[in-house]
Residue frames relative to the residue before (quaternion, step in Angstrom):
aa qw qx qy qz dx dy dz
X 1.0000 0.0000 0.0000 0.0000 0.00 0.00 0.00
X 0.3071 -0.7690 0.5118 0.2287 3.55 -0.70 0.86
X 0.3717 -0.6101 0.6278 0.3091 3.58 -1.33 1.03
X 0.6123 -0.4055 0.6782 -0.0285 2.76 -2.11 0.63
X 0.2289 -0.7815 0.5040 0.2879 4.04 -0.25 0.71
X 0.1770 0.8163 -0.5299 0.1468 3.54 -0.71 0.56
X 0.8156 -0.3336 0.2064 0.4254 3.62 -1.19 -0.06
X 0.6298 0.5415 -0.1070 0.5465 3.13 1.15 -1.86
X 0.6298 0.4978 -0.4661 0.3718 3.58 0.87 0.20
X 0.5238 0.6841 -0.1525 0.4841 2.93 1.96 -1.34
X 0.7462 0.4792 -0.2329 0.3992 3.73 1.08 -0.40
X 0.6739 0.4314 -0.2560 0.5425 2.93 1.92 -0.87
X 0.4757 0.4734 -0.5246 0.5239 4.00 1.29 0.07
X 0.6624 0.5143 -0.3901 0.3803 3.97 0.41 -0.79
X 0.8029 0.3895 -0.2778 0.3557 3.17 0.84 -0.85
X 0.6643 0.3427 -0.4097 0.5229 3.60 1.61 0.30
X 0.3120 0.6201 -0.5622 0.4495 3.52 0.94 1.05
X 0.6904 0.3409 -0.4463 0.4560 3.90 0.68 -0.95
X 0.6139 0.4640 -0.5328 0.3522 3.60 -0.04 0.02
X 0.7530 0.2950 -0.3128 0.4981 3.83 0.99 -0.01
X 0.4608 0.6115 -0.5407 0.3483 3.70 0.81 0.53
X 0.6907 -0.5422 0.2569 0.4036 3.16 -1.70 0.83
X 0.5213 -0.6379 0.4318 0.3673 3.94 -0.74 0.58
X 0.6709 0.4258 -0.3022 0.5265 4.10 0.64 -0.33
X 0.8041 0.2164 -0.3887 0.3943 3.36 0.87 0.61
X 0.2976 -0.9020 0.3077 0.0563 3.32 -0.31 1.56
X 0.4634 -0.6445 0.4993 0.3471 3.81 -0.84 0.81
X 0.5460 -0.6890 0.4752 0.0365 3.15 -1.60 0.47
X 0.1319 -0.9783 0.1580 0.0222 3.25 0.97 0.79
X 0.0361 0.9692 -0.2409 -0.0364 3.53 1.05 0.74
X 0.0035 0.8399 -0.5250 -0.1377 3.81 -0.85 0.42
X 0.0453 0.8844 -0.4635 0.0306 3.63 -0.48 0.48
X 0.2440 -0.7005 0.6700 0.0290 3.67 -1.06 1.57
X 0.0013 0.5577 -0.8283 0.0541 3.13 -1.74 0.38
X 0.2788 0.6777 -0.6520 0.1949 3.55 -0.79 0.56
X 0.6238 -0.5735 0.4387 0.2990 3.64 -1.50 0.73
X 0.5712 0.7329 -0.2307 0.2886 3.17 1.21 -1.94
X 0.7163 0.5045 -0.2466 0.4143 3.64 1.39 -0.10
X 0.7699 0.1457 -0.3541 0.5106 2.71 1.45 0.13
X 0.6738 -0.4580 0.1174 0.5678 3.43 0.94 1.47
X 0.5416 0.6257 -0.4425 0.3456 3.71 0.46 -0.18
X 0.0674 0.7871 -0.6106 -0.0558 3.41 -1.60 -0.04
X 0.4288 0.5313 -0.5352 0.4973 3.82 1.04 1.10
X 0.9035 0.2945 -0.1318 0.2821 3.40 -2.08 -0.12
X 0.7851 -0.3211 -0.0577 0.5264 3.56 -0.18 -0.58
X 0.1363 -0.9024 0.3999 -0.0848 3.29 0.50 1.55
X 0.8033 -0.2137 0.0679 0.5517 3.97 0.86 0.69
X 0.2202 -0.5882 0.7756 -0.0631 3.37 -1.84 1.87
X 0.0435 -0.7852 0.6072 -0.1131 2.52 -1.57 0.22
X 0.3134 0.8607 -0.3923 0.0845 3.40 0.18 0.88
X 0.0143 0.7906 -0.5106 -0.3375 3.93 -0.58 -0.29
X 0.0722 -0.7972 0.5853 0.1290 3.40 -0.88 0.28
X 0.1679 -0.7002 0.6565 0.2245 3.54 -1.89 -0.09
X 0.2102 -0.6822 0.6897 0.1216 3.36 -1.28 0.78
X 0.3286 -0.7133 0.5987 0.1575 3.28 -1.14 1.52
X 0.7858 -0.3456 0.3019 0.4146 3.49 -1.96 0.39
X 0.4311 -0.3364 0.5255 0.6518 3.84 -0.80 -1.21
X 0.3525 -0.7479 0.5275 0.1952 2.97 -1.20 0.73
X 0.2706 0.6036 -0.6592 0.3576 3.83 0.82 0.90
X 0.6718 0.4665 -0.2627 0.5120 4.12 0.80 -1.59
X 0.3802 0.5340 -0.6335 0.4112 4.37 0.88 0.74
X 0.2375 0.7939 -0.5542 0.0785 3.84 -1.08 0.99
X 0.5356 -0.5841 0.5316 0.2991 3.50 -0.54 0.49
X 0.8486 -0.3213 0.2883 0.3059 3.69 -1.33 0.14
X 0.7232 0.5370 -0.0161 0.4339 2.55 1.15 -2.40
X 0.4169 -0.5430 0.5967 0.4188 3.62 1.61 -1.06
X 0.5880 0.5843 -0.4361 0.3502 3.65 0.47 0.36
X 0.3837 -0.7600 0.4041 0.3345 3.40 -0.32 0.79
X 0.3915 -0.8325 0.3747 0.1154 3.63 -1.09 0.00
X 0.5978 -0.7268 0.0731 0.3301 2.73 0.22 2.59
X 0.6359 0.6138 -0.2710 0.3814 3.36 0.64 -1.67
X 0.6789 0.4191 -0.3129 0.5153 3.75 0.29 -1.31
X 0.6593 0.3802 -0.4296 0.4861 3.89 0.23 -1.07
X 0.5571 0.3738 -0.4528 0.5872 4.15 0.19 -0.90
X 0.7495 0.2972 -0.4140 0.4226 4.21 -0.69 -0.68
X 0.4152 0.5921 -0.4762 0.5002 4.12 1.01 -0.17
X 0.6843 0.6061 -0.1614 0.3718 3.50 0.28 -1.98
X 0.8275 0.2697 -0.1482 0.4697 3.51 0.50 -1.44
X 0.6265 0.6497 -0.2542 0.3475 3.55 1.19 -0.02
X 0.5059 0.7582 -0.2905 0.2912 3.29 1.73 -1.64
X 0.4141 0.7085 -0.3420 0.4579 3.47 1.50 -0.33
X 0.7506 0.2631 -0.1765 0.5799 4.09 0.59 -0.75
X 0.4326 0.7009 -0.4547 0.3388 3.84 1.35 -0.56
X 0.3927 -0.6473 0.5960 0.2674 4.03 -0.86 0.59
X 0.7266 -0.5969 0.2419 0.2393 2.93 -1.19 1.50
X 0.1695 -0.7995 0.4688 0.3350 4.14 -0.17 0.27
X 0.6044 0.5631 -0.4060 0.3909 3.25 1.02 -0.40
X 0.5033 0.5835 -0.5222 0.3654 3.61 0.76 -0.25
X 0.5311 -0.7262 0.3959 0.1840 3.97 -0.77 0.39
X 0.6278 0.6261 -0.1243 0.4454 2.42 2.08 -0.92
X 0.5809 0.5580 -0.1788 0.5649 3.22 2.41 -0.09
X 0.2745 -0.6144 0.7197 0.1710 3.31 -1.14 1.09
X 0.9361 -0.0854 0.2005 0.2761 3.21 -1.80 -0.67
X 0.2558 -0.8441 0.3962 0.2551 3.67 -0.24 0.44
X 0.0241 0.8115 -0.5795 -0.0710 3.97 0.40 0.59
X 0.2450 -0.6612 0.7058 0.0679 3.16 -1.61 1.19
X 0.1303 0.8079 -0.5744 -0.0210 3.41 -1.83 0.73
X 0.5082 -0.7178 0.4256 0.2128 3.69 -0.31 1.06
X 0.1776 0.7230 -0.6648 -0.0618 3.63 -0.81 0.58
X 0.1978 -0.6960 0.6892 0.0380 2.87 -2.46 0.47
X 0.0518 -0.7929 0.6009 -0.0872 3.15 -0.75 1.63
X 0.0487 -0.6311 0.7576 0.1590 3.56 -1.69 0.59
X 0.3156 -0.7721 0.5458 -0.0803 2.88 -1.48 1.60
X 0.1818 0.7429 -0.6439 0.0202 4.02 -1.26 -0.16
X 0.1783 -0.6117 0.7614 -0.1193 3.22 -1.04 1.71
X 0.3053 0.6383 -0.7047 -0.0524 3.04 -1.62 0.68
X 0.3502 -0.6187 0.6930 0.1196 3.83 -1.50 0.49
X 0.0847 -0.6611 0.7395 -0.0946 2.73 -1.35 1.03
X 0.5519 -0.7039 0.4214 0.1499 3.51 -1.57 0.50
X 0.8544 -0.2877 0.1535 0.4046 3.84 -0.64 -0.10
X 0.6727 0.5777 0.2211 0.4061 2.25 1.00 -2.56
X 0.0121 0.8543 -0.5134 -0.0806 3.73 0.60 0.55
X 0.7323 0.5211 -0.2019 0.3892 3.27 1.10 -1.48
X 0.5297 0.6059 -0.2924 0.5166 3.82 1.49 -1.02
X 0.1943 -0.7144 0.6712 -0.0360 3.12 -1.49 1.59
X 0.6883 0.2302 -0.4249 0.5411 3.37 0.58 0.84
X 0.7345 -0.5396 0.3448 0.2245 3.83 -1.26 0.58
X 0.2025 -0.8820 0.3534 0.2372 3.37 0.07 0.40
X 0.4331 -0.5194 0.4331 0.5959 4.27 0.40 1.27
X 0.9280 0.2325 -0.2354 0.1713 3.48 -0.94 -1.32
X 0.6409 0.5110 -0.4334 0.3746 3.51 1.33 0.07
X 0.8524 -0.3195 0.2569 0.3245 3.67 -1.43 -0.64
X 0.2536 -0.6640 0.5436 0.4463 3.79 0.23 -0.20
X 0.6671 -0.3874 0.5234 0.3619 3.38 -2.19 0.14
X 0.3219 0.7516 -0.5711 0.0729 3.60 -1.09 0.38
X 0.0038 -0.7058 0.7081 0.0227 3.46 -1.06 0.51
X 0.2058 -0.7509 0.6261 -0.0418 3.65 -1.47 0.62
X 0.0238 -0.8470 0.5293 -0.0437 3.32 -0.07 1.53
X 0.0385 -0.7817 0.5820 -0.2210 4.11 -0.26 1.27
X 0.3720 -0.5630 0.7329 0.0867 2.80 -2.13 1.71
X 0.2958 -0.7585 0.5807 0.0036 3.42 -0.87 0.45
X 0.1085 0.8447 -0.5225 0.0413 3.81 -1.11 0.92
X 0.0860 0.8721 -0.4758 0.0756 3.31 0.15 0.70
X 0.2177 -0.7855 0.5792 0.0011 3.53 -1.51 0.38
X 0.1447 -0.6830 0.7044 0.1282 4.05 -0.27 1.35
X 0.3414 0.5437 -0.7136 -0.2802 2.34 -2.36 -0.12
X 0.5724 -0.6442 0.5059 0.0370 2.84 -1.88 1.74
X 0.0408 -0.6356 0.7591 0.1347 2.98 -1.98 -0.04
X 0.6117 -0.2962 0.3813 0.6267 3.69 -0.55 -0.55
X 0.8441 0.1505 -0.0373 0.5133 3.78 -0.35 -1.10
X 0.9194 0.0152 -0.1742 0.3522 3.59 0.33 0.60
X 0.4168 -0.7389 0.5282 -0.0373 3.05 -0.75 2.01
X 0.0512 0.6437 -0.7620 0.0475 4.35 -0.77 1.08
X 0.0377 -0.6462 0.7539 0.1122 3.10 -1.43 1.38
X 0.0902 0.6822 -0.6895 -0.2259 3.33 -1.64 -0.35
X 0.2810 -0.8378 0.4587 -0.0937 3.22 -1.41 0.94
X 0.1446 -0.8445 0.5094 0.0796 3.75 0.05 1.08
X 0.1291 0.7710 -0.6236 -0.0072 4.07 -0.35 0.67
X 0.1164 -0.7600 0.6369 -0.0571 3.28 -0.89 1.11
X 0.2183 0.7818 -0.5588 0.1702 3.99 -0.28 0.48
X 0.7530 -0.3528 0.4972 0.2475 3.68 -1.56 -0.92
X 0.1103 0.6466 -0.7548 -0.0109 4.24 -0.76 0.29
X 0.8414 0.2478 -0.3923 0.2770 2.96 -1.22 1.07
X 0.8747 -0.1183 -0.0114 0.4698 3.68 -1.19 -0.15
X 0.5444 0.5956 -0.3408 0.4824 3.84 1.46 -1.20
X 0.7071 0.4854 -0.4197 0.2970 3.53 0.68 -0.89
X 0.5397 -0.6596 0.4034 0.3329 3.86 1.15 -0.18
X 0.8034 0.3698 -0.3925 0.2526 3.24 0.65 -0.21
X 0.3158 0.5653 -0.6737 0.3562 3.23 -0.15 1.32
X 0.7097 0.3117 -0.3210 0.5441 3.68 1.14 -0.36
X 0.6178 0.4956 -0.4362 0.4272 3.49 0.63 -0.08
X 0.7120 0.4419 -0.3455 0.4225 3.71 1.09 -0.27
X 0.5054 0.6551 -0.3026 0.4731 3.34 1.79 -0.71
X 0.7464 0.3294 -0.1758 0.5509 3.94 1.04 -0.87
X 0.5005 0.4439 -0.5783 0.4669 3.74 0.98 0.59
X 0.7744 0.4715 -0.2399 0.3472 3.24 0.83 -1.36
X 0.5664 0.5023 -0.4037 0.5136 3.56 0.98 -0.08
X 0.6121 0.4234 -0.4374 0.5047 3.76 0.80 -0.57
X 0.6598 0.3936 -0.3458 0.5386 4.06 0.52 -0.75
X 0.3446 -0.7176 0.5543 0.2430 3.95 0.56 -0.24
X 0.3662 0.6766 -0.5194 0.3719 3.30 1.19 0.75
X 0.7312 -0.5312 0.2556 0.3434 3.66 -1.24 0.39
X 0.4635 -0.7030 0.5075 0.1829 3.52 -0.74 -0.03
X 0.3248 -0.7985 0.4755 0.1756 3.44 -0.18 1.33
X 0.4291 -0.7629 0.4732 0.0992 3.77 -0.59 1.37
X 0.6960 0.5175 -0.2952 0.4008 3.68 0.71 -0.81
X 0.2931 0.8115 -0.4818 0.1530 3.77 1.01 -0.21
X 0.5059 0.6680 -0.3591 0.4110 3.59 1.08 -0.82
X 0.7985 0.2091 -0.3228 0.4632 3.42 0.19 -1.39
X 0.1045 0.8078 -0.5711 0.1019 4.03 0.36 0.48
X 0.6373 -0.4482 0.4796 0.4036 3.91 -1.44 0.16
X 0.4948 -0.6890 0.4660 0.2517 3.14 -0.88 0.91
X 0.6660 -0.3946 0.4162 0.4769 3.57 -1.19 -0.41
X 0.2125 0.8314 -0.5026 0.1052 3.17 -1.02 0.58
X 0.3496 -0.7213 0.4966 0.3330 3.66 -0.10 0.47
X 0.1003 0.8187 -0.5565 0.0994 4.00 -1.04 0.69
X 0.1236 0.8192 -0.5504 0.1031 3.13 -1.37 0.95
X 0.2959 -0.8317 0.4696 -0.0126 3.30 -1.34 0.64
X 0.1251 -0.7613 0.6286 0.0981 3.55 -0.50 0.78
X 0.0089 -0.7975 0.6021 -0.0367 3.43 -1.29 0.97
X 0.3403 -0.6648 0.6628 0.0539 3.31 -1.25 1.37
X 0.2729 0.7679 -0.5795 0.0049 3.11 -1.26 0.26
X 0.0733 -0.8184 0.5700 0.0035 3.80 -0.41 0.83
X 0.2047 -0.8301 0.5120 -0.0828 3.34 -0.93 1.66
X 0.0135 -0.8594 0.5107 0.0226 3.86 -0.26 0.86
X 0.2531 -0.7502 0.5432 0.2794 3.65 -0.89 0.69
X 0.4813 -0.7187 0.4706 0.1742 3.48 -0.38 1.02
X 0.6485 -0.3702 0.3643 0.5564 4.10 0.61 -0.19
X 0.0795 -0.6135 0.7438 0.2530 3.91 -1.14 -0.05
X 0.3624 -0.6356 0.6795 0.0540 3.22 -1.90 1.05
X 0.2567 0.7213 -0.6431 0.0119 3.54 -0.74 0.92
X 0.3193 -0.6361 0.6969 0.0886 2.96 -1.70 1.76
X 0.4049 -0.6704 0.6217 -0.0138 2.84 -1.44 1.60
X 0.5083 0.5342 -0.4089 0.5375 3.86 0.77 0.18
X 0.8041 0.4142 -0.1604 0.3952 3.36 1.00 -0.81
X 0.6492 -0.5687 0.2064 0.4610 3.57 1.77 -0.04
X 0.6214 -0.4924 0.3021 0.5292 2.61 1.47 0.47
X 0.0972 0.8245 -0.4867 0.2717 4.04 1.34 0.61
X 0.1575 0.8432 -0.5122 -0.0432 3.68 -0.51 0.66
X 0.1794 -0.7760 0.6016 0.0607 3.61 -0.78 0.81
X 0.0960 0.7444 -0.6554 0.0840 3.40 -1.26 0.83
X 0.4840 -0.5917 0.6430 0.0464 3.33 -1.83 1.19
X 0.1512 -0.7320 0.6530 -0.1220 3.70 -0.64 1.14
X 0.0239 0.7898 -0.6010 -0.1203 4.08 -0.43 0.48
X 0.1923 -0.7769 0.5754 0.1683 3.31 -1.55 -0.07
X 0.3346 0.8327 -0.4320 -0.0900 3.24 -0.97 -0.04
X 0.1887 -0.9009 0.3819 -0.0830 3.52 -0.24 1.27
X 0.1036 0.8339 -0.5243 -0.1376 3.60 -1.37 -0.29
X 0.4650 -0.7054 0.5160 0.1411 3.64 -1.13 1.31
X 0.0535 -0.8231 0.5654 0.0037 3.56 -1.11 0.58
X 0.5476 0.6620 -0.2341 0.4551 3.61 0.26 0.53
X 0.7311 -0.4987 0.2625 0.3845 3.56 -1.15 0.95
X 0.7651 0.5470 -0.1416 0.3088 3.16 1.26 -1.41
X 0.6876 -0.3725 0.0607 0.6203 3.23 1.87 -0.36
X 0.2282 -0.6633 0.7120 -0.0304 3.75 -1.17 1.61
X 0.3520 0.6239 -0.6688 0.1989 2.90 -0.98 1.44
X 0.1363 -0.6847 0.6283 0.3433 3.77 -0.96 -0.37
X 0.2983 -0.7874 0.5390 -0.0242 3.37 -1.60 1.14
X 0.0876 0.8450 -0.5243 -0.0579 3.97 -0.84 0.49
X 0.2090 0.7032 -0.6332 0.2468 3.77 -0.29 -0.37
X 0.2050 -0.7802 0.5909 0.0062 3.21 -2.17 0.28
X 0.2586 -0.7900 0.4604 0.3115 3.83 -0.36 0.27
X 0.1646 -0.7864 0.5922 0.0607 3.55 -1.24 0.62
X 0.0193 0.9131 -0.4006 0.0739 3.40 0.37 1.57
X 0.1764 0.8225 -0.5388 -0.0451 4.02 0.08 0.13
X 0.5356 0.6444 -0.5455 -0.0167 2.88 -1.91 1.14
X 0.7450 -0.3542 0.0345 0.5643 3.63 -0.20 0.09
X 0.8362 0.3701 0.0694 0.3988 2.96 -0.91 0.25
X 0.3211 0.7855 -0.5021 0.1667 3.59 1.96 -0.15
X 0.8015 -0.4502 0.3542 0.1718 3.45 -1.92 1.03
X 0.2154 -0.7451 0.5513 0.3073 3.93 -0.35 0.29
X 0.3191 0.7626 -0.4714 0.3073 3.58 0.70 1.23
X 0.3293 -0.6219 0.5775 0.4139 3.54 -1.43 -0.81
X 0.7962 -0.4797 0.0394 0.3666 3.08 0.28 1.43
X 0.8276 -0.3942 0.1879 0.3528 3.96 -0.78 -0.45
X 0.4725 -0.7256 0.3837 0.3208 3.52 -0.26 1.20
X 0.0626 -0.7763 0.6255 0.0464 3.61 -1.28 0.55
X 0.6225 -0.3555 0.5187 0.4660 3.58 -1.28 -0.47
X 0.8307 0.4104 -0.2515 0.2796 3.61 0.18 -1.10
X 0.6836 -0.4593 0.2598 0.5042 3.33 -1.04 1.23
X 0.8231 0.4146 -0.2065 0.3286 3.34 -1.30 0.83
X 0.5117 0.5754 -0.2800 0.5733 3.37 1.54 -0.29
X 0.5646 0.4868 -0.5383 0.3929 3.77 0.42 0.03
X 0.5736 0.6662 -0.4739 0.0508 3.95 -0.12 0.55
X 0.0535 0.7791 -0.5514 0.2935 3.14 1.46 1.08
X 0.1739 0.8533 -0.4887 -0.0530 3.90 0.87 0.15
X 0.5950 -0.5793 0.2864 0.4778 3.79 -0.56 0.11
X 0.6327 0.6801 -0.2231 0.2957 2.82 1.19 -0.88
X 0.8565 0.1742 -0.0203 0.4855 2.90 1.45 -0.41
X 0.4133 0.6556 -0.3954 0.4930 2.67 1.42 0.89
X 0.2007 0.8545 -0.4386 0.1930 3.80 1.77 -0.38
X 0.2811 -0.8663 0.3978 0.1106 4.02 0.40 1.45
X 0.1582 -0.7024 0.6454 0.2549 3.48 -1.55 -0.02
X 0.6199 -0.5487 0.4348 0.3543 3.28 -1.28 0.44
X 0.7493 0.3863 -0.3181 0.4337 3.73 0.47 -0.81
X 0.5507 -0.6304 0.4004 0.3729 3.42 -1.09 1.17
X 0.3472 0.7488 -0.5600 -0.0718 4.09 -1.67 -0.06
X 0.3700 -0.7394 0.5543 0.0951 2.84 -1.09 1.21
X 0.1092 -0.7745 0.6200 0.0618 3.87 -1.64 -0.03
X 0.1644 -0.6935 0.6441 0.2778 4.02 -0.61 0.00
X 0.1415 -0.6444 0.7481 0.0705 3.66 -1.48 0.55
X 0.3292 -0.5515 0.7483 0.1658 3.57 -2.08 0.17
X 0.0779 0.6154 -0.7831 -0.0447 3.68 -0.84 0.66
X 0.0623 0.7043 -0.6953 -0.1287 2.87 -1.91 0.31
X 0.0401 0.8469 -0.5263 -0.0640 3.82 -0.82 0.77
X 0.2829 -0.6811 0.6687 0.0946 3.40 -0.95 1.02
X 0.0845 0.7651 -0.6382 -0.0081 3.45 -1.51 0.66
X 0.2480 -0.7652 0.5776 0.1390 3.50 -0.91 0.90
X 0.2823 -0.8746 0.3732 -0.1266 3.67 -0.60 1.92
X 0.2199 -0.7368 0.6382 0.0386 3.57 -0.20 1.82
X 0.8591 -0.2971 0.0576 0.4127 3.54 -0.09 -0.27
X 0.3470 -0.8113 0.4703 -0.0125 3.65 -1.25 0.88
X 0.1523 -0.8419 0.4719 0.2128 3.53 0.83 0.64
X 0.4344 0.6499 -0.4044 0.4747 4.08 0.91 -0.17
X 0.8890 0.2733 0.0276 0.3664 3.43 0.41 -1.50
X 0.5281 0.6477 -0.2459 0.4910 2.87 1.90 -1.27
X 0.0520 -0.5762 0.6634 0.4745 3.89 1.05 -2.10
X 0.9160 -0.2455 0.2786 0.1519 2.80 -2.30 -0.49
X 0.3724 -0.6723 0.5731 0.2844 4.03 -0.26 1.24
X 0.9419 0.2073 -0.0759 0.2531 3.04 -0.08 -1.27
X 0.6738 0.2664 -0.2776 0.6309 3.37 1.07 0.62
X 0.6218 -0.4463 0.5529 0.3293 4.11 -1.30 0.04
X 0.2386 0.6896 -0.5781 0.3651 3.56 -0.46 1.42
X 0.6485 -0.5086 0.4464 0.3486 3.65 -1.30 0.72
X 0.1351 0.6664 -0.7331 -0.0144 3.47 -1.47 0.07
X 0.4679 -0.7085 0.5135 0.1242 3.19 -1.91 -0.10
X 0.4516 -0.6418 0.3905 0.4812 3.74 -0.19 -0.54
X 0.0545 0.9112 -0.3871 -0.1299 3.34 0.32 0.41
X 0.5925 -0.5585 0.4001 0.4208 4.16 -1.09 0.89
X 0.6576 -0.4686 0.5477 0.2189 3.47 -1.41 0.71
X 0.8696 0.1096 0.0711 0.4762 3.25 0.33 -1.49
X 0.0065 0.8550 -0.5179 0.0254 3.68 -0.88 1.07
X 0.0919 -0.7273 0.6744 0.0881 3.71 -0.53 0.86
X 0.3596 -0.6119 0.7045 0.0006 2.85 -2.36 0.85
X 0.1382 0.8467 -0.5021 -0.1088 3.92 -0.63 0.58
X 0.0903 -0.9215 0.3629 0.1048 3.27 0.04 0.77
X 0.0474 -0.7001 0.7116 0.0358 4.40 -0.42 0.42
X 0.2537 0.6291 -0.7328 0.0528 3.14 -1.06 0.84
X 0.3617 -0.4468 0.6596 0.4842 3.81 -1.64 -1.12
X 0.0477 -0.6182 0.7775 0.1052 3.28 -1.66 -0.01
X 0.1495 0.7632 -0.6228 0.0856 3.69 -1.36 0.55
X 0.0566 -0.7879 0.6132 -0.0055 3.85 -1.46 0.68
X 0.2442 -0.6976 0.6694 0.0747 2.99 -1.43 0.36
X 0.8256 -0.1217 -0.0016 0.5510 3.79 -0.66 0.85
X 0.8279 -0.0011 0.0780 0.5555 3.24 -0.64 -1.59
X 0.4422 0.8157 -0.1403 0.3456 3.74 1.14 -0.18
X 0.5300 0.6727 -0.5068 0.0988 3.48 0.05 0.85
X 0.0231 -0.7647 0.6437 0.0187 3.82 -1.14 0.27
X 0.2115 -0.6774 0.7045 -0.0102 3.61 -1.49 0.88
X 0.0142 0.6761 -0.7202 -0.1550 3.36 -1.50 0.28
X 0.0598 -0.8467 0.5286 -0.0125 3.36 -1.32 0.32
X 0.1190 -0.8674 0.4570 0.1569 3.21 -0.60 0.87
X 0.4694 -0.7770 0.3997 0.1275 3.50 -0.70 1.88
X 0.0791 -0.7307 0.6743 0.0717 3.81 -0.65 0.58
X 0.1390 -0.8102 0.5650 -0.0703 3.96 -0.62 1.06
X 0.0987 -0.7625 0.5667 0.2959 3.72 -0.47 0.55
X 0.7894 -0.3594 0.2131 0.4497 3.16 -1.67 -0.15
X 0.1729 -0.8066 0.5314 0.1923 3.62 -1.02 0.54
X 0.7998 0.1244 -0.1316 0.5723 3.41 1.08 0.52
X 0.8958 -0.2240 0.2349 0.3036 3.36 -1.46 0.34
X 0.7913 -0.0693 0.0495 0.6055 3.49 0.01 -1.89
X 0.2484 0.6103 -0.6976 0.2816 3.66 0.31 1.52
X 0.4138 -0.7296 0.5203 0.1602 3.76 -0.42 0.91
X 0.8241 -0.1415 -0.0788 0.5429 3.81 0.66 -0.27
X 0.6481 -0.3311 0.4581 0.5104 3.58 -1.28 -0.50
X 0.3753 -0.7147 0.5636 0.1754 3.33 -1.32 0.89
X 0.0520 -0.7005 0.7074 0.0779 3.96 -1.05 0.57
X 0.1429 0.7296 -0.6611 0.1010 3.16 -1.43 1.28
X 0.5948 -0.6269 0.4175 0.2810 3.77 -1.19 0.44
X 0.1512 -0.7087 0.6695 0.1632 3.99 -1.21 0.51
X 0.0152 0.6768 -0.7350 0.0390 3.75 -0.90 0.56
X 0.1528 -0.8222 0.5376 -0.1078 3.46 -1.11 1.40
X 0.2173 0.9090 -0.3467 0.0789 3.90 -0.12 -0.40
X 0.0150 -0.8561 0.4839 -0.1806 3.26 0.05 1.66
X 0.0015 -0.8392 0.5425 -0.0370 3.01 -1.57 1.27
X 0.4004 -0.7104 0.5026 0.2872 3.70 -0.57 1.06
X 0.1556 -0.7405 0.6531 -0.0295 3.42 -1.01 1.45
X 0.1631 -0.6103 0.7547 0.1774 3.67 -1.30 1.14
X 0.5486 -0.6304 0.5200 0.1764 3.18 -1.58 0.89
């Protein structure tokens, strides 16, 4: 059967490129939960799931021969557009790295047991997505952008992927799956631009360090149009040479390799994120564009607070976090609290 040229071609040439990158520079390997079920809940956004990889910088991409490889310089070329500014002084070097992620979001209402929809609650939806994204870094400032392209509705799977957690936990089975989002093809581009604000270490305190990390970003796409800002405030010894703690949400891949270079001795830290986002449209809440499908009224404005720890060892890192959500619509009845669980590892090829 003959392919068609498309994204998903682009993923399968990347992915037989890591078997020819240089071996001393390693990929970045990423896994990430979000699920309610941590904090005793089970309605609304009710489990993510993603894995991703972050590739080397892609200047160190070479053939056998040492020859560099045409595509990546031409995808350098067409990108330099999101690339932080060299002329600023305040920039060192500009490193570039390529990620790939497969994703699945799905939402579920209140009402587990109820086989019809309730007017004031959420519709059924899940959202299965290939993901492509692209950093570039400096020391103090990290620009992702990010193309996901995938499935809403039944194709996306998760009505069977929740149906086989919950049968392994022996926990009920949500009944309403029928009136779910329809099929529907969806996608999203995401900006996001990350600054380290200065690290503060108080020497009275052992050498205690505390640092401020902003953000600020914006989504385009059926799946959700919104623009976002907020910032993390993380302190302890020894704090990471990163941009701050990995998450599910667009932008959280920046565990890059490049910085992620490990020690042997174990340490850990706690951070506050908090993001606010203002919201043109939501395909979750909104239902289906192109076809006749439930929906909801959903809030303009939504904030995230997050408090977790995060710690690593060498090649090793992982974070947990607990997520505080306001209401995202009308007949949601309170703020929602669910768990993040992250976990990164530097792979030599």
């Amino acid at each position: 059967m003959k392919c068609s040229p498309c994204l998903l071609c682009a993923f399968c040439l990347l992915t037989s490129v890591t078997t020819r990158a240089q071996s001393d520079e390693p990929w970045s390997i990423n896994f990430f939960l979000e699920n309610d079920l941590f904090a005793n809940t089970d309605l609304n956004y009710t489990n993510g799931i993603r894995l991703s990889t972050i590739s080397p910088d892609l200047d160190n991409f070479e053939d056998p021969n040492g020859q560099k490889y045409p595509w990546v310089e031409k995808l350098n070329n067409l990108l330099t557009f999101v690339h932080p500014d060299p002329a600023n002084p305040d920039n060192d070097t500009v490193h570039q790295n390529m990620v790939i992620s497969l994703g699945q979001l799905m939402f579920t209402p209140r009402e587990k047991q109820r086989v019809t929809l309730a007017p004031d609650d959420r519709p059924y939806a899940g959202y299965l997505y290939l993901g492509l994204g692209y950093h570039a870094r400096t020391q103090d400032t990290l620009h992702s952008t990010e193309f996901n392209f995938g499935v809403v509705g039944p194709a996306a799977l998760a009505r069977q992927a929740q149906n086989l957690v919950h049968d392994i936990g022996g926990w009920n089975r949500f009944q309403g799956w029928n009136n779910q989002l329809k099929n529907e093809p969806a996608f999203q581009l995401i900006f996001e631009r990350k600054h380290r604000e200065g690290l503060v270490q108080m020497q009275d305190l052992n050498g205690l360090q505390m640092e401020l990390i902003s953000h600020w970003g914006a989504s385009v796409g059926n799946v959700a149009s919104y623009l976002n800002a907020g910032a993390e405030l993380r302190i302890g010894w020894d704090l990471p040479d990163d941009f701050g703690t990995s998450t599910l949400r667009p932008g959280g891949d920046n565990n890059t390799p490049g910085l992620m270079a490990g020690k042997r001795d174990f340490r850990l830290h706690g951070f506050l994120v908090t993001d606010a986002r203002v919201i043109a449209n939501n395909i979750f809440l909104d239902g289906n564009y192109l076809r006749s499908s439930p929906g909801v009224q959903r809030k303009a404005v939504v904030a995230d607070v997050a408090v977790g720890i995060a710690g690593r060892w060498d090649k090793l890192r992982f974070s947990y976090a607990h997520i505080y959500r306001t209401r995202e619509f009308s007949g949601q009845e309170k703020a929602q609290l669910y768990g993040a669980f992250s976990l990164s590892y530097l792979h030599n090829l």
